[in-house]
C-alpha positions, 0 to 999 in steps of 0.5 A: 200364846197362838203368836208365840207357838207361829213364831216357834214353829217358823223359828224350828224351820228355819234352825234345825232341830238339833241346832235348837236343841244345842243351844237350848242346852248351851242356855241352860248350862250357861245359866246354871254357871252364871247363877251357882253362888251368885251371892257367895263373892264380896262386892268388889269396889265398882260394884259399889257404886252401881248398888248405891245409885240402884238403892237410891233409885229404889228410895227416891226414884232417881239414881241419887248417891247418899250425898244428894249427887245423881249418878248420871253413868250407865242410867239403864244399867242402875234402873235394871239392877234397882228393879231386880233389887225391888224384887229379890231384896237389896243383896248380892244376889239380887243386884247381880241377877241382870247381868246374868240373864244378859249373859244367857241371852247373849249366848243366843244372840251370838248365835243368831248373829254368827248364824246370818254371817257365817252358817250354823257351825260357826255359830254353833262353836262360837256360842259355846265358847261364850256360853263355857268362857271363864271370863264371860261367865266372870262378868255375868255373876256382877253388878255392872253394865259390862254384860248388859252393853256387850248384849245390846251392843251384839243385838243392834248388830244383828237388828241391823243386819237383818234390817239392810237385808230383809227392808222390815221396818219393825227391825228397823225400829228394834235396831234404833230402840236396841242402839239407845238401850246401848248407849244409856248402858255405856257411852260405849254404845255410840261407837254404833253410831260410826259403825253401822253407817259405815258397814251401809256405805261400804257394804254398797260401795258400788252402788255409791260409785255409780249415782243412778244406782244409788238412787234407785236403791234408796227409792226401793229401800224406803224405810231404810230413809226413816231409819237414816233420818231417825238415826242422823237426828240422834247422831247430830243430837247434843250428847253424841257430839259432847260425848265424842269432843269429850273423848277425841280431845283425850290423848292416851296411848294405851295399844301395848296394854291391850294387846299384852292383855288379848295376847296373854289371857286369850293366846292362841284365840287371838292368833287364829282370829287373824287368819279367821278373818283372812278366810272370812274376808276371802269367803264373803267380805260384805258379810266379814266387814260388819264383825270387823268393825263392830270389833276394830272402832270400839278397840281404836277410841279404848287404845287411843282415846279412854283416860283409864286403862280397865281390860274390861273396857274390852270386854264387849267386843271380846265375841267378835275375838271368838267368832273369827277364832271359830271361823279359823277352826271351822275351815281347820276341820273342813278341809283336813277331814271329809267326815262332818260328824267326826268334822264336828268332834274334832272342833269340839276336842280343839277348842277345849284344847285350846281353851283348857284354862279359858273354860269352866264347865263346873260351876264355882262361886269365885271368879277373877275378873282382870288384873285392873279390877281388884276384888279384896274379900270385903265380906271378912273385914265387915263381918269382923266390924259388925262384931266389934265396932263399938257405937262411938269407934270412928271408921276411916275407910277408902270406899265409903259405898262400899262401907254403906252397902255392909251397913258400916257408916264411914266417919272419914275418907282417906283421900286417895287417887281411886282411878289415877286421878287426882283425889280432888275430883272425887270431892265436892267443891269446897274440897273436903268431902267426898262428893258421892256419900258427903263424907269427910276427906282426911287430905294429908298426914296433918288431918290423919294424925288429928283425927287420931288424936282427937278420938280414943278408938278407931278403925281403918279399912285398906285394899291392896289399890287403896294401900299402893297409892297413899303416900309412905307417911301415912304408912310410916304413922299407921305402923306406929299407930296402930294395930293390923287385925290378922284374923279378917285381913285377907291375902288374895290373888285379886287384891288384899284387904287389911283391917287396922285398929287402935285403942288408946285404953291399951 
């Protein structure tokens, strides 16, 4: 308790009070947005897959999937979400409560890091950006990885700035600890193993020009040797290379998608950051570079080299976007208005101006994620079974997790492309399950139709994702067939849910 006091007491002196203060504030009303009816929203479909690779971790240990298959993705991600579980229940709330004690920290983390680049008042609007951004708030109220990387991905780069500038060695050793904890949330978090070499070598350029020079600093900088030394041997480790052959070989061109998306769902941010960084880098380079390309590689392998097209790819670098928009809007106010507390009320009043749909400050229970995360109101169509499901009714549905999480056992799975790819790479080897619950795959019209034949009462669950890639013959049987349940089928902006039925006795 003595340590903690020391430490607050120097943090005070080094922030202002006021500052403190602010962001004490922006935690808690970030908090409050976060976590209001956290439980309220269905289980989207990747969501799915991380509550039963956590429950499974909770059974057995290990992040195992009901067919016996390890869900290797994002293993820190499940072990958080599997251990927030075992201590609030396995439910909603208790599987999306990580990523919003992520999503607070990453409020104070912005801040901290805007703070060392570019003074208190970038940093300041920065982080009540992130703390009131609709679409921050969207990813820290879900069970996925998102808010975790984006977290630890900012925390190295502050780590590591405050390393190369202080010599500590304990930030040396927080940043690689922090740079793990990144790449076991998301393989994204290896792109820090180009960026923050990069940053060291061009940051001290001159130094490299002139090989004396070069010398001296590594002899004086001589933690800085352990920290490259530790870090190479990660960099040449087996997965850096597997993972980065992997992607390189990967040929997509997927640049216009993103932009369309930074462009459409963030306009005026995403033009101001332009001149944002043109100021930064006219102001201080050395300290604009690190932001930059803590933003830029990470956006060059999603264009150019990720086989799915998912905005929420994007997301993690989503703060250096609002951190160069706040530097813009600083120097707006600072050179048209000599006043620094109506300097102060101005930047307040732009930025929510500018952000007035891109902000909440009221707390909601339902928030749209992006237009390639569809989130169908699931709870409907299970609650619907739960009462009229009768012991030997079979269920044929799209996404057998999720059916498991609404403690529906799925008899078949309607084999589709779930992410573009073929339905053969969700299967095991012999091709007629699927891979991750063992359930059986209806692979064509002949198998759908059998199975109609052969059972007197069924059910069958599609989505609006689900229902646009099936082919048009399943759909022609399926009118014919069957019976569309109106009452629990949803209609919605972020995806539509359908419930059909048949029973032959009718």
């Amino acid at each position: 308790m003595h340590y903690l006091k020391n430490r607050f007491h120097i943090m005070a002196k080094r922030y202002s009070t006021n500052a403190l203060k602010i962001i004490l504030l922006f935690s808690v009303a970030g908090l409050l947005l976060r976590i209001y009816g956290l439980q309220y929203q269905s289980l989207w479909i990747d969501e799915s897959y991380s509550v039963t690779a956590a429950v499974g971790m909770i059974e057995t240990g290990v992040p195992q999937m009901p067919s016996g298959e390890l869900y290797t993705r994002s293993i820190l991600n499940t072990g958080v979400i599997a251990l927030s579980m075992l201590i609030f229940g396995i439910n909603e709330f208790g599987a999306r409560l990580p990523s919003v004690f992520f999503g607070v920290l990453t409020i104070l983390i912005i801040y901290l890091l805007s703070r060392e680049l570019f003074g208190e008042r970038v940093a300041l609007i920065t982080a009540f950006i992130i703390t009131f951004s609709v679409v921050e708030i969207a990813w820290s109220r879900q069970a996925r990885m998102y808010q975790q990387l984006q977290f630890f991905y900012l925390l190295s780069l502050y780590l590591f700035y405050k390393y190369i500038n202080t010599k500590e060695l304990k930030f040396g050793l927080l940043t690689i600890s922090s740079i793990i904890c990144s790449i076991l949330t998301h393989a994204l978090g290896l792109t820090l193993l180009i960026i923050l070499p990069a940053y060291y070598l061009l940051s001290n350029i001159t130094n490299i020009k002139n090989l004396s020079n070069l010398k001296e600093e590594l002899l004086e900088k001589r933690t800085l040797i352990l920290f490259s030394i530790i870090l190479t041997a990660f960099a040449l480790s087996e997965i850096f290379f597997n993972a980065f052959s992997q992607v390189l070989n990967v040929r997509m061109d997927y640049s216009k998608n993103y932009i369309w998306y930074l462009k459409s769902f963030f306009p005026i941010i995403f033009y101001l950051a332009i001149p944002g960084i043109i100021i930064a880098f006219r102001d201080n380079w050395k300290q604009t570079l690190l932001p930059l390309l803590a933003f830029l590689i990470p956006l060059y392998f999603i264009f150019f080299h990720e086989k799915l097209l998912g905005y929420r790819y994007v997301f993690f670098v989503l703060p250096f976007m609002f951190l160069f928009f706040s530097k813009a809007i600083d120097h707006i106010s600072r050179t048209f208005i000599k006043n620094k507390a109506l300097q102060y009320l101005v930047i307040v009043i732009i930025v929510c101006l500018l952000f007035s749909t891109s902000l909440n400050i009221v707390p909601k229970k339902e928030y749209y994620l992006e237009p390639m995360a569809p989130q169908p109101d699931f709870i409907s169509v299970y609650s619907y079974l739960q009462e009229h499901r009768e012991p030997d009714d079979i269920l044929i549905s799209s996404y057998p997790e999720v059916d498991l999480w609404f403690n529906q056992t799925p008899d078949y799975w309607l084999a589709f492309s779930i992410a573009g790819f073929s339905p053969s790479n969700w299967m095991d080897e012999t091709e007629t399950v699927y891979r991750r619950t063992g359930t059986p795959a209806i692979k064509n019209i002949e198998d759908l139709e059998k199975v109609y034949e052969n059972n007197q009462r069924g059910w069958l669950i599609l989505d609006s994702l689900s229902g646009s890639r099936i082919p048009k013959v399943y759909w022609d049987f399926i009118k014919n067939n069957t019976i569309w349940e109106e009452g629990p089928s949803k209609p919605g902006p972020a995806g539509a849910v359908n419930l059909y039925s048949w029973d032959k006795e009718l």
